[in-house]
Structure formats: structure tokens, C-alpha cells
C-alpha positions in Angstrom: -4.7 37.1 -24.2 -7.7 34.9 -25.0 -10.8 36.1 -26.4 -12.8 35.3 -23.2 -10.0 37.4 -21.4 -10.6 40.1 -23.3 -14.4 40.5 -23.3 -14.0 40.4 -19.4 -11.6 42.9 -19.2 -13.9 45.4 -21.4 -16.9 44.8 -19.4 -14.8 45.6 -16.4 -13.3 48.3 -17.3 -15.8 50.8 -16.5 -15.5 49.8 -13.2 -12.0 50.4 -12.9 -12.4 53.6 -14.5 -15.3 54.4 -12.2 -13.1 53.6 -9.2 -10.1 55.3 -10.5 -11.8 58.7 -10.9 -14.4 59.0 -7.7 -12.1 57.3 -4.9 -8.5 57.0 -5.9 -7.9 60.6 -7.4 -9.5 62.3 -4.2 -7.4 60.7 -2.1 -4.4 61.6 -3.8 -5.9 65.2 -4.5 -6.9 65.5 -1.2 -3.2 63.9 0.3 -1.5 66.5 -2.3 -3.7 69.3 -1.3 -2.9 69.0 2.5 0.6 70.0 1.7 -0.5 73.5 0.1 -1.9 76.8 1.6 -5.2 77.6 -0.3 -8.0 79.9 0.8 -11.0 79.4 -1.2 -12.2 83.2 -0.9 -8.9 84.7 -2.2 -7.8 82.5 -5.2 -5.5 85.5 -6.9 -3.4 83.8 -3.8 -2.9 81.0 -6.2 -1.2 77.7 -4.4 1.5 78.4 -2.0 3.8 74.9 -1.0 3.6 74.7 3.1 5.0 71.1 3.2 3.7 69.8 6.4 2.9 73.2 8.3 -0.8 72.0 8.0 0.0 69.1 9.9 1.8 71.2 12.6 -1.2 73.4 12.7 -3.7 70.7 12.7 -1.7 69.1 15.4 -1.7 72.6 17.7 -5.1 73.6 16.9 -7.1 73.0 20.2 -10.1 72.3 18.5 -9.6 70.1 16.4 -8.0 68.0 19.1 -11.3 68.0 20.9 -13.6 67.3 17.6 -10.7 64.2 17.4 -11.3 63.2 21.0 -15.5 63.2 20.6 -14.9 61.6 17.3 -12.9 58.6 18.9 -15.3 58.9 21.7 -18.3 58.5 19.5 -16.6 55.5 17.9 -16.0 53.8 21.1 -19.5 53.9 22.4 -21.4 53.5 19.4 -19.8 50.2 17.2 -19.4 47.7 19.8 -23.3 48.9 21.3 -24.4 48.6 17.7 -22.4 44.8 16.9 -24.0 43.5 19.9 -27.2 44.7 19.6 -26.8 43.8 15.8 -26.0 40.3 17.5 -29.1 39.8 19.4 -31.4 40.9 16.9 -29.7 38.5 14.6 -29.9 35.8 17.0 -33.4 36.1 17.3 -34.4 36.0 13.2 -32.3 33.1 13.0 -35.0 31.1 14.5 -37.7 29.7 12.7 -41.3 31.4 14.1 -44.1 32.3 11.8 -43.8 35.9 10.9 -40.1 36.4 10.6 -40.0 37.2 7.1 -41.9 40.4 7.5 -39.8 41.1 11.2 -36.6 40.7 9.0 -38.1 43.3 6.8 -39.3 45.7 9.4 -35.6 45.3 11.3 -33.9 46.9 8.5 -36.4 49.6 7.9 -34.4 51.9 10.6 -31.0 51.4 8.4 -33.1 52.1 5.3 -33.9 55.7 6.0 -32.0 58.3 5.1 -29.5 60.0 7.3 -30.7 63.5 7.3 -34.1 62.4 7.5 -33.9 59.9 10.8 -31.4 63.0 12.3 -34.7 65.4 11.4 -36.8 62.7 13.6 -34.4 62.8 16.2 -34.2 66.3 16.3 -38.0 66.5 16.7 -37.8 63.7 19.5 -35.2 65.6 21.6 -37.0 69.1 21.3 -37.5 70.6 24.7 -40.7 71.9 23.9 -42.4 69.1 22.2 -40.3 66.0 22.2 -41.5 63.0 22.9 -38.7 62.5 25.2 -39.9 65.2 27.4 -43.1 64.2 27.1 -42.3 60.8 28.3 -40.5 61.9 31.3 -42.7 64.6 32.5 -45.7 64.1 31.0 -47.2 67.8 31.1 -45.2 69.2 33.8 -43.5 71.5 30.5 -41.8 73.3 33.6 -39.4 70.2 34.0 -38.8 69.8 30.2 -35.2 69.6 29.3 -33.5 70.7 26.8 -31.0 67.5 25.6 -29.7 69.2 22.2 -28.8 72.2 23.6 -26.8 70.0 26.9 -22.8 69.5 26.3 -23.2 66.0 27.6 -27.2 64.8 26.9 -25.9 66.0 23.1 -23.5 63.8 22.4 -25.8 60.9 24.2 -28.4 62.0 21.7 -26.2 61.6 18.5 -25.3 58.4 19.9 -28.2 57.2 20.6 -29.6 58.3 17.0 -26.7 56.1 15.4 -27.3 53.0 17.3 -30.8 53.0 16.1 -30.1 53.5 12.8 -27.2 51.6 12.2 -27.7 48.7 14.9 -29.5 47.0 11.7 -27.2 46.5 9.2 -24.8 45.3 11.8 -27.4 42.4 12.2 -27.7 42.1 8.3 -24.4 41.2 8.4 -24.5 38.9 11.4 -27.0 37.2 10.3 -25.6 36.1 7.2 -22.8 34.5 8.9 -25.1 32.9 11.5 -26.7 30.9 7.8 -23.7 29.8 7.3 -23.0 27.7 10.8 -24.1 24.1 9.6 -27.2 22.6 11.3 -25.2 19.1 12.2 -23.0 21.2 14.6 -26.0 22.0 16.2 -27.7 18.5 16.8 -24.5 16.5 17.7 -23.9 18.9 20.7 -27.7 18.3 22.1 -27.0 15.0 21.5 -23.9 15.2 24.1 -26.3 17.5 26.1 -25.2 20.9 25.5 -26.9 23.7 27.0 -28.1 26.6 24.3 -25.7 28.8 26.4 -22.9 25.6 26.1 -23.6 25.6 22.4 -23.9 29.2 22.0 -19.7 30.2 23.5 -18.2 26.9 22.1 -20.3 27.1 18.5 -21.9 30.2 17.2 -19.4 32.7 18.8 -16.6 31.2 17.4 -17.5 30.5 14.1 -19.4 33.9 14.2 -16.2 36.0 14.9 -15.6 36.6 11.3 -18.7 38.4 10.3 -18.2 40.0 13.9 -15.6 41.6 13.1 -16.6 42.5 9.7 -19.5 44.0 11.1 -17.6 46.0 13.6 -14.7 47.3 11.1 -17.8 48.7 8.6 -19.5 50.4 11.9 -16.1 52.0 13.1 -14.8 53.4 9.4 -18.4 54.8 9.6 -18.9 56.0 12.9 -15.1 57.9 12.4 -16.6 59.6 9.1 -20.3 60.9 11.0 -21.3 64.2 9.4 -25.2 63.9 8.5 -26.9 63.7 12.1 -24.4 65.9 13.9 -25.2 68.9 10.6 -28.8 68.2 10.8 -29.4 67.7 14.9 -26.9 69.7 16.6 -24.7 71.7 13.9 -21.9 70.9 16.2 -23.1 72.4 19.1 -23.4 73.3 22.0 -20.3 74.7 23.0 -18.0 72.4 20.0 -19.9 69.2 22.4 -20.7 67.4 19.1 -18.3 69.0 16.7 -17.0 65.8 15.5 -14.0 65.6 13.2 -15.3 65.1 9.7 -17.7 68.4 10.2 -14.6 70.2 11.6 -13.4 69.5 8.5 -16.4 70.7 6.2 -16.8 73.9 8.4 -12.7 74.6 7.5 -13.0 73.7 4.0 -16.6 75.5 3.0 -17.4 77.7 5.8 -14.0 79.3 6.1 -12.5 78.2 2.4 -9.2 76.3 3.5 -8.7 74.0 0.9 -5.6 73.0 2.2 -6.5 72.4 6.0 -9.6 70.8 5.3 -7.4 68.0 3.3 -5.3 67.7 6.1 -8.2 66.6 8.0 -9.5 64.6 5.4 -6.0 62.9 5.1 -6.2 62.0 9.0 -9.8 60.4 8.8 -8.4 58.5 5.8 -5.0 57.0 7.7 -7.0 57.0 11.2 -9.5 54.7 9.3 -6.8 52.7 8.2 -5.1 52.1 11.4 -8.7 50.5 12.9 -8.7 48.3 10.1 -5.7 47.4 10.3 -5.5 47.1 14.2 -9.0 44.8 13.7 -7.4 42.2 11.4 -4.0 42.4 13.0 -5.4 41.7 16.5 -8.7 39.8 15.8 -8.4 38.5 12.4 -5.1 37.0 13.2 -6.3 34.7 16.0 -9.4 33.4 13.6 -7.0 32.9 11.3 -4.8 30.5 13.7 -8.2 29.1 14.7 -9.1 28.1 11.1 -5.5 26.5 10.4 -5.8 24.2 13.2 
């Protein structure tokens, strides 16, 4: 090995390292975990071997069936609104207009926020005393104020609507840097043949757009599958287990009750339920850009 090989492989090692210890070793601790009986609050129990009764359990247990379902419903609703709002707002900063510097920076002030603090907002917007919601639909009529955080249904809206804002953004941060990418010339030889924006728009942009498209919608759905912060700070999973999403399922099983084990097991199946989008993404879409690009 060269000198110049070496002196890479030094500088990247603490990366690897890095990588090795925070993200590969939980997922094996967590995947060897899910296979053991552990109860936080009685350790003199020690580790008892269970094999795959946690899955069984896990696959029985009612709730966490319905915390799966909301999950997968939350996913559904919320990436594709959140690519193809992403979409527009990136379609509109593409353009050249005086003050789109400081909209750019302004767009991405929503994603810039911390989690807990934008769910705290949230939480203040939907309160049925004093939220602006209310406010805006009733005015002062307080007799009519509803209560949307403490509805099974207007819940779950209200996380969802909480995400999109937030996360709408960096689905256009990404957008946007594929739209930079589409040469100019493509552009000005189809007005030339007298192409319609909508003309050039279907058989130009979107196609050579699919790519960050679809990068922008496998980031949203890994993180829409993994939502914790809003539902802990907004809801707590209520009312009635209406927002009790998977991944909070999960802490409230690991810390709440002290089952090591089962909470793993529900880490384990956000983990390979994650995996399956991805790979269902790029088997499905990423496959047919690919053909695209080869001829």
C-alpha cells in the first residue's frame, strides 16, 4: 500500500470507527436483544433466551398492530403531500425574481427548527381554549371551540399536518438541487419547437427530476416510519392509542414498562420495514430511471 493510501486510510478511520460503534453495533445489539426476555425493573432475572417468542408476541399484541397501521398510515399521507409540495416550492425558487435568495432562506426556516420545539407550537395552535385554530374558525364564539388534540381523528390530522410543515422544506432542498442540474439548452430548443411550459414541464423537468424525486420521497418515508418527537410532545399518543405510532410504542415498552427485549423487537421491525420501502422505491421506481438513462 502506497504512502498516499495510507494517510487516507488514517484520516478515515475515525469515521469508520465512528460508524461502527453508534449505528452498526445497535443494530446488531438491538437484533440480538429481540431474541431475549429482559425486564429492566427486575435485572436479578438476568437474560433468559426466548428465540422468537417476541416476535409471536409482537405479532398478537393488538396494539401494536394498531400503532403499525397509524404508523403506515401516517407515512402514506404525509411523504407524497410533503414531495409534492416540496416540488412546487422548488419549482417556484428555480426562477430567477429579485428576492429569492432571502425566500430560499426563509423556505427552509420551518425544517430548521427543532422537532420538539415546532410540536410545542403546534400544540399551542391546536389548544381548544386558545389556539389560533379555534380562533380562526370561531372567532369568539369560545362555546364552539373544539378540542383537535384531544379528537381520535382531528389528532392524527394534526400530527400530520405538523410534519408536512416542517418537513415539506427539505423535500424541496432536495428537489431543487436536482432542478440545477437540468441543463438550460433543453429548455430553449423546446420553445424553439413551441413547447408549452406545461409541454416542457411532463416531457423535461419531470423526467429528468425523478431521481431526486425519489430520493426525496425515500428520506421522507424512512423518517416519517421513525416519528417519535411531535407525537411525545403534542399528543403523548393519545387519545384513545389514536396517535400511538410505532416508534413511541416502542419507547413506552422499552422505558416506561422496562422490556428490553420487546422494545428491540420493535426496533428490529422499524429497521427491516424501513428497508423494505427502500428497497421497494428503487426496485420499482429506480429501476425504470435506470432503463430510461441506458437508452
Amino acid at each position: 500500500m502506497s504512502r498516499g493510501y495510507r494517510v487516507a486510510a488514517y484520516y478515515l478511520l475515525p469515521s469508520f470507527v465512528f460508524v461502527l460503534l453508534f449505528s452498526l453495533y445497535p443494530i446488531f445489539e438491538s437484533f440480538r436483544l429481540s431474541f431475549y426476555r429482559l425486564i429492566l425493573t427486575l435485572p436479578w432475572l438476568g437474560q433468559k433466551f426466548v428465540g422468537w417468542e417476541n416476535y409471536y408476541d409482537l405479532a398478537t399484541d393488538p396494539v401494536a398492530m394498531k400503532s403499525l397501521l397509524t404508523t403506515l398510515l401516517f407515512v402514506a399521507v404525509t411523504a407524497p403531500l410533503e414531495v409534492v409540495l416540496g416540488l412546487l416550492m422548488a419549482l417556484v425558487l428555480n426562477e430567477s425574481f429579485r428576492g429569492r435568495a432571502a425566500l430560499r432562506a426563509v423556505m427552509l426556516i420551518p425544517w430548521a427548527i427543532p422537532t420538539v420545539v415546532s410540536a410545542q407550537m403546534w400544540r399551542f395552535i391546536f389548544n381548544d381554549r386558545y389556539g389560533l385554530v379555534n380562533f380562526f374558525l370561531f372567532g369568539g364564539q369560545t362555546h364552539l371551540y373544539l378540542a383537535p388534540l384531544a379528537d381520535p381523528y382531528l389528532a392524527v390530522v394534526a400530527i400530520m399536518l405538523a410534519d408536512i410543515w416542517k418537513t415539506s422544506s427539505f423535500a424541496a432542498l432536495i428537489i431543487l438541487a436536482g432542478l440545477q442540474t437540468i441543463p438550460d439548452e433543453l429548455y430553449e430548443a423546446a420553445s424553439v419547437d413551441g413547447a408549452t411550459s406545461w409541454r416542457q414541464f411532463r416531457h423535461i423537468t419531470l423526467p429528468l427530476l425523478k431521481p431526486a424525486l425519489l430520493l426525496a420521497l425515500l428520506f421522507r418515508t424512512i423518517d416519517a416510519l421513525r416519528v417519535f418527537d411531535l407525537v411525545v410532545v403534542m399528543t403523548q399518543g393519545g387519545p384513545a392509542d389514536a396517535t400511538n405510532v410505532f416508534q413511541f410504542y416502542g419507547y413506552k415498552k422499552t422505558f416506561a414498562e422496562g422490556m428490553i427485549g420487546y422494545g428491540s423487537t420493535i426496533a428490529v421491525v422499524v429497521f427491516f420495514v424501513s428497508l423494505l420501502f427502500s428497497l421497494l422505491y428503487i426496485r420499482l421506481i429506480g429501476a425504470r430511471i435506470l432503463q430510461r438513462s441506458e437508452r
